[in-house]
C-alpha positions in Angstrom: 280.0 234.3 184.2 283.2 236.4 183.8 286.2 237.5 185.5 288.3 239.7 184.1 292.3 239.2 184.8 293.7 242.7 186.2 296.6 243.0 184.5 298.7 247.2 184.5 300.6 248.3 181.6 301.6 251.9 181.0 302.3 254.0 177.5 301.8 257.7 176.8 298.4 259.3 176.6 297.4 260.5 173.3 297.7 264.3 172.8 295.9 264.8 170.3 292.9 267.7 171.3 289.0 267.7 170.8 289.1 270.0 168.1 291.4 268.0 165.7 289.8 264.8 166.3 288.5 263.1 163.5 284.8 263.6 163.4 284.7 261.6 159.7 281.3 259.6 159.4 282.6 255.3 159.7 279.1 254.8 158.2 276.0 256.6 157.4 272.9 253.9 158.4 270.4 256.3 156.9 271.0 259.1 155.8 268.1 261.2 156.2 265.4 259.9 159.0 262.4 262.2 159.1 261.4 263.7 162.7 258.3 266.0 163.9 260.9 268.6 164.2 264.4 267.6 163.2 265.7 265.5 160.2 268.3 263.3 161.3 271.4 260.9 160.2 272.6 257.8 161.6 276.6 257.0 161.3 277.4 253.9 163.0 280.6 254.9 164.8 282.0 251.3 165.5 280.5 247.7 165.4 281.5 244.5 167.1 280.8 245.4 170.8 279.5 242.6 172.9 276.3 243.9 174.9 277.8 247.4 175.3 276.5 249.4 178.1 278.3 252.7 178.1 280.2 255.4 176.1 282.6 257.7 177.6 284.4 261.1 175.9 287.8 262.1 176.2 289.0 265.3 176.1 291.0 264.1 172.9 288.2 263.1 170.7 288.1 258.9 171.6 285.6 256.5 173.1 285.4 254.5 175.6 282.9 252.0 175.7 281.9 249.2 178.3 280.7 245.7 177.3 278.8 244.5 180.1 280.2 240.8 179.8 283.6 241.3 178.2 285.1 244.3 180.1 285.8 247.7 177.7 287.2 248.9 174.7 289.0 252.3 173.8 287.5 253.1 170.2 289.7 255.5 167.5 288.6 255.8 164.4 286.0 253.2 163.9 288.9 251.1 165.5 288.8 249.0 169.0 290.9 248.0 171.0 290.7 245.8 174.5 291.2 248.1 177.7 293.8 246.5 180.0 293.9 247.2 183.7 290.4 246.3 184.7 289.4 245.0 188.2 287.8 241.5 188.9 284.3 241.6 187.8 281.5 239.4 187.8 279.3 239.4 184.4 275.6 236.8 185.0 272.8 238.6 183.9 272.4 242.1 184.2 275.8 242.2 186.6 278.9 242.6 184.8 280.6 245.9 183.3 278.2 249.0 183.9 278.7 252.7 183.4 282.0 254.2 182.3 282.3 258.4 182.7 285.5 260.3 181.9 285.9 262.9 185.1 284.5 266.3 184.3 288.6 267.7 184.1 289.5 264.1 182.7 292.3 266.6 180.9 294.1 267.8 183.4 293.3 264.7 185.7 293.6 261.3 183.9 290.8 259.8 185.9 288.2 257.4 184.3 284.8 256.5 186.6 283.7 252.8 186.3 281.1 250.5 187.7 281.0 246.7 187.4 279.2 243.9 190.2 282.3 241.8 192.2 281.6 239.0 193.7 280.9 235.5 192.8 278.3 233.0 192.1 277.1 232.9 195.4 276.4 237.1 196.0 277.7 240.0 194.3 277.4 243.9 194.9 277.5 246.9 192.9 281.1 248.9 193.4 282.7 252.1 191.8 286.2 252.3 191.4 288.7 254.9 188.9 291.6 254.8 187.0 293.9 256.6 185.0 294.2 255.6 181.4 297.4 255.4 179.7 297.4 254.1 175.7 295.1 251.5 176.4 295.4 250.3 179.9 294.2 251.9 182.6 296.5 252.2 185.8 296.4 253.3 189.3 293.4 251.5 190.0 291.2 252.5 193.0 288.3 251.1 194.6 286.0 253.8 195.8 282.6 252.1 196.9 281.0 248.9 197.1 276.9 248.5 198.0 277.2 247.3 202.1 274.7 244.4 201.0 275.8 241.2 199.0 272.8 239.8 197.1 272.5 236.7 195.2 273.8 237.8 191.8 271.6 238.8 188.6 269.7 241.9 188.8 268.9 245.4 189.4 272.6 247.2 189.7 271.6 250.1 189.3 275.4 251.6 188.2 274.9 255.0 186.5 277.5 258.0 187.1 276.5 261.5 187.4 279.2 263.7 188.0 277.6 267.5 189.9 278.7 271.0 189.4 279.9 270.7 192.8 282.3 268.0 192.4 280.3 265.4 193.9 279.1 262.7 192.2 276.0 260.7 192.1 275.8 256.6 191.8 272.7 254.9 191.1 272.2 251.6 192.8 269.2 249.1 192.4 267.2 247.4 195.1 268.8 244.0 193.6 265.3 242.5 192.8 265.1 239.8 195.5 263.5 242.0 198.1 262.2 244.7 197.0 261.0 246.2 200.5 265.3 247.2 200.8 264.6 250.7 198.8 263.1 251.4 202.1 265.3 250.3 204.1 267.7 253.3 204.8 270.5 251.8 206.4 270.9 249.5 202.5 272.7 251.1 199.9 270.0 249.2 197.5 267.4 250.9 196.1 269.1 254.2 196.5 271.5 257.4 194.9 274.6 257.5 196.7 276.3 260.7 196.7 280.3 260.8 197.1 283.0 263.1 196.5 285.6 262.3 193.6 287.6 260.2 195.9 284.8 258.5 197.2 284.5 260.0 200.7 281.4 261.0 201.9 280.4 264.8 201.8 279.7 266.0 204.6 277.0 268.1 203.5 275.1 264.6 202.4 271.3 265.7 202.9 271.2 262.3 205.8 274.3 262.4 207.2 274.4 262.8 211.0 270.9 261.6 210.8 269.9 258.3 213.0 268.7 255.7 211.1 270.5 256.1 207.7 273.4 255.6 205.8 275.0 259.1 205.4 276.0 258.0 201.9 272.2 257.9 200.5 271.4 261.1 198.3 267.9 260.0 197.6 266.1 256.2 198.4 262.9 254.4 197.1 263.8 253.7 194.0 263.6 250.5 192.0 266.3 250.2 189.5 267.2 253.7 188.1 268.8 253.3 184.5 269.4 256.9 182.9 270.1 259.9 185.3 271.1 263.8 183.9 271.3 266.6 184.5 269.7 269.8 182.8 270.5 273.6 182.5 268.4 274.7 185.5 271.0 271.7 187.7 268.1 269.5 188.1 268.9 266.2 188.2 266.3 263.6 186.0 266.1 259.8 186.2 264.4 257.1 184.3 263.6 254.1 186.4 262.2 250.7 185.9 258.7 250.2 187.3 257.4 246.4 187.6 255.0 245.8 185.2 254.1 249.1 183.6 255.2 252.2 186.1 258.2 253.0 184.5 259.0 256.5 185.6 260.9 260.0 184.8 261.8 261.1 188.4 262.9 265.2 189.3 265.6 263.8 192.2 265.6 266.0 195.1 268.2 265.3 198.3 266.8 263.7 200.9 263.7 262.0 199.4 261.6 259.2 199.1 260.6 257.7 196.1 258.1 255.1 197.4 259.4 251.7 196.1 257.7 249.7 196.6 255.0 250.8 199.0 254.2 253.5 196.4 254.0 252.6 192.9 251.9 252.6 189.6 253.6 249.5 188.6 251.0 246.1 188.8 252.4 242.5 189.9 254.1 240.5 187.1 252.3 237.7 187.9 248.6 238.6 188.6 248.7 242.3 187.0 247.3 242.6 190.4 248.6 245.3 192.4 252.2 244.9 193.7 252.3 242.6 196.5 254.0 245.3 199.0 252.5 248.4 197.6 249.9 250.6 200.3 249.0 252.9 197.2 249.7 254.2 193.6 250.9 256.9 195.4 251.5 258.4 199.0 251.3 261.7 200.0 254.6 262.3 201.9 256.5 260.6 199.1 257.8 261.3 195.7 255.6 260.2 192.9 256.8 260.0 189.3 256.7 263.4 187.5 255.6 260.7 184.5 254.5 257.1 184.0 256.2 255.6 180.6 252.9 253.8 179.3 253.7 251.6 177.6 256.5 250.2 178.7 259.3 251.5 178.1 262.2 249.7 180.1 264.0 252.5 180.5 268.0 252.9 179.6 270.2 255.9 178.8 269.1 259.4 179.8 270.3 262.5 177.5 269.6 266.3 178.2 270.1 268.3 174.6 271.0 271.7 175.0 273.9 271.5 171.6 273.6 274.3 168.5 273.1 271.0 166.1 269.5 270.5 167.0 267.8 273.6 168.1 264.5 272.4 167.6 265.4 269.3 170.4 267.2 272.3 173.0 266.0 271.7 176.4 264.4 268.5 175.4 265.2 264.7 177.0 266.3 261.5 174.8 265.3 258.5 177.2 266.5 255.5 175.8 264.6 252.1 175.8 265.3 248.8 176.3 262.7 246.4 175.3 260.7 248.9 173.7 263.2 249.6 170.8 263.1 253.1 171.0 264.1 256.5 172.0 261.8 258.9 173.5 262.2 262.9 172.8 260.4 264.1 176.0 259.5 267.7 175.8 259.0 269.1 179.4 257.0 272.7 180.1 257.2 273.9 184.0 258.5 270.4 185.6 255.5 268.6 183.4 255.5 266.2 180.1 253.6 267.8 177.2 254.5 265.9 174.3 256.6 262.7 173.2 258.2 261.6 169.9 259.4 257.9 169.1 263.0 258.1 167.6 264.6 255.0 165.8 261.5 252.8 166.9 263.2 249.2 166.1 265.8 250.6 164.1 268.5 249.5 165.3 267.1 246.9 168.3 267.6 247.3 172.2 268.4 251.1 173.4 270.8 250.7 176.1 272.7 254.3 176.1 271.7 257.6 175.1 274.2 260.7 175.5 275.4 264.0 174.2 278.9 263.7 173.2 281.1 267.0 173.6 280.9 267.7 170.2 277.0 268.6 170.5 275.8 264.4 168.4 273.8 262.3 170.4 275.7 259.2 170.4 273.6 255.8 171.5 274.6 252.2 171.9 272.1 249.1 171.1 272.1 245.9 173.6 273.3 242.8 171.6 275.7 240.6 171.4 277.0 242.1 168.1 276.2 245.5 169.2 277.2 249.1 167.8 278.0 252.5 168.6 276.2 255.0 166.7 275.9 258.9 166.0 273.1 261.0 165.4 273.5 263.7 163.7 271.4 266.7 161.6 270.7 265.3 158.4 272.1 267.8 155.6 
């Protein structure tokens, strides 16, 4: 359990710009891993992080990165330092400081995207909130959403960011694991995507908005606990969500849809390996079934679309990071459907909990421990 103190202190923002950022390797892992298609190099970019769950870009070449039970840390250099500023946050389990995005014009803008659970022993909900980041510290704090459920604390938050072309963004938010049968219920944020606008209104164009029965925030519902969400060069939006046992699942999100959780899903009962004790079906016609099953598991993390110059033989490819399976996945996709996978730094460097393209065109990924890292990957030489 951990609450962080909020605490505001101002100082200038750096002005340094992307392009003169220092790019210099902190430490080359290995320096030439051997791929199907692409020889690689790991630099570990900074050490030290406690269960790290995020990594943000700024516009001026430094990370942020959250620790799920300490808070975050503004890396420069190889260098960290503690983020002041943060809300009250509650860290047991897999609650505590989630997802951390810079906004799209974080330049012009200042404003820095966050999820964390509040609450307290007793129930806790998943809530986004943004803040300007000065030095350090982040100010002008705002609350934008909280879940409209309290749930005994512990699991599935969901808490990924996904900003749209549009402005909008999208939030991903679990079904809290004690009853699963809320992903279908559409008046609970659990189980669902959210879609808000930047300030954290409702748009009005929200596919059920208007409509009886639902709560106009929901973008999409049926979904378990969705862990890794991008989006590609054709605007599709992909997620990677935790099944049960087995039925992990890459999802093509579409407005307005149902998922099937848990009245649809591949997934077998932890217990029995029976089938899931509310499931009708593997699958249901006038739902959304997975466009893949993860088999085996895969526990499913960060989600990164590649589309940079420094690995043209991954372009158009997904990285979907895994949890307990040690590993990254390249998924290459032909007409909306898997075709081939490669394992990437299977048990390299232990429990995969973010994948992403940085702005400079790496793919940057964060392990889940206690003494955790951030690392780059880059084309080997």
């Amino acid at each position: 359990m951990f609450t962080t103190k909020p605490t505001l202190v101002t100082s200038a923002l750096l002005a340094a710009s992307l392009a003169s950022a220092s790019v210099t390797a902190q430490e080359t892992v290995e320096s030439n891993i051997s791929t199907q298609y692409q020889d690689m190099r790991l630099v570990k970019m900074a050490d030290g992080l406690s269960n790290p769950w995020a990594v943000a870009f700024l516009s001026d070449g430094r990370y942020l990165v959250s620790e799920r039970g300490k808070g975050m840390q503004l890396i420069v250099d190889g260098e960290k330092t503690e983020v002041s500023g943060l809300p009250e946050f509650y860290s047991i389990s897999q609650g505590g400081m989630l997802d951390v995005v810079a906004h799209p014009d974080f330049a012009d803008n200042g404003w820095i995207y966050f999820t964390y659970s509040k609450g307290d022993d007793s129930s806790t909900v998943p809530a986004l909130a943004r803040a300007r980041l000065e030095g350090s510290a982040l100010t002008d704090v705002e609350e934008l959403f909280t879940s409209n459920t309290p749930t005994a604390p512990g699991r599935h938050y969901g808490g990924r960011i996904l900003f749209m072309p549009d402005g909008t963004l999208l939030l991903t938010i679990g079904d809290r694991g004690s009853e699963p049968m809320r992903a279908q219920n559409t008046m609970d944020h659990s189980g669902t995507i959210v879609r808000l606008n930047a300030d954290g209104s409702v748009p009005e164009d929200n596919p059920l908005r208007g409509k009886e029965g639902y709560a106009e925030e929901i973008y999409s519902y049926g979904h378990r606990n969705i862990q890794g969400i991008v989006l590609n060069s054709a605007g599709e939006v992909w997620v990677t969500e935790h099944g049960p046992r087995g039925g992990d699942e890459l999802n093509l999100i579409e407005a307005g849809k149902n998922y099937g959780w848990p009245v649809a899903t591949l997934g077998r009962d932890y217990g029995s390996e029976g089938p899931f004790p509310d499931a009708e079906a593997r699958e249901l016609s006038d739902m959304q079934g997975p466009v893949y099953e993860f088999l085996p598991t895969l526990a499913p993390s960060g989600l990164a679309y590649v589309d940079s110059d420094h690995f043209p033989n991954w372009q158009g490819n997904l990285l979907a990071g895994g949890l307990s399976a040690e590993r990254i996945l390249r998924v290459l996709m032909e007409e909306g459907e898997v075709i081939h996978l490669e394992e990437l730094l299977l048990q390299r460097i232990g429990r995969i909990r973010d994948v992403r393209q940085g702005p400079d065109g790496f793919i940057y990924v964060l392990n889940d421990q206690s003494d955790g890292a951030l690392y780059r990957i880059e084309p080997a030489d």
